[in-house]
N, C-alpha and C positions, 0 to 999 in steps of 0.2 A: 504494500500500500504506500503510495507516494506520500509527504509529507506536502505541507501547504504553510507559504508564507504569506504574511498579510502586513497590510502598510496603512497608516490611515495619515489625516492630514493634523497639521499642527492645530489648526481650527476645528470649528464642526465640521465643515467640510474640504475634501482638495482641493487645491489649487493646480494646474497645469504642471507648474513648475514639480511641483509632491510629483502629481503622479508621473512623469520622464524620469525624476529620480527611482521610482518605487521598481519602474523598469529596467532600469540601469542595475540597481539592486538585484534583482530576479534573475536577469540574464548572470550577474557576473558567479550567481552560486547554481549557477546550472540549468536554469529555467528554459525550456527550448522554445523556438519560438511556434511550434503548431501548438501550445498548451492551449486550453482556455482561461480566461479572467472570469475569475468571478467579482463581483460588487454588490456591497450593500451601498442601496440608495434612498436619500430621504425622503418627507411625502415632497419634497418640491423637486423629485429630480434627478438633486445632485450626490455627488457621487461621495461617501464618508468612507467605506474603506475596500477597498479592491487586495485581491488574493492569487497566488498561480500556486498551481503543482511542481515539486518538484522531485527529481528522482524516479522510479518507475512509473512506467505507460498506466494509466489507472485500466481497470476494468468495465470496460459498460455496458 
């Protein structure tokens, strides 16, 4: 079962800038890039904290 890291923003919600970093992040401990993102969003939207798999192919 892959592990999954998550990022969220210094505020309530990210910023552009958080989330390029969050991916910079992901890629450099191995996050490939066909993975999917998950995200938790608020009721207006925006985006509070986004997630990747990392490590083994999950199952589905």
């Amino acid at each position: 079962m892959p592990s999954r890291i998550k990022f969220s923003g210094a505020e309530k919600d990210m910023t552009l800038d958080e989330l390029e970093d969050a991916i910079g992040h992901a890629r450099n401990v191995g996050a490939k890039g066909d993975r999917c993102v998950y995200a938790i969003l608020s009721t207006s939207g925006k985006i509070k904290e986004v997630g990747v798999d990392i490590g083994e192919v999950p199952d589905y």
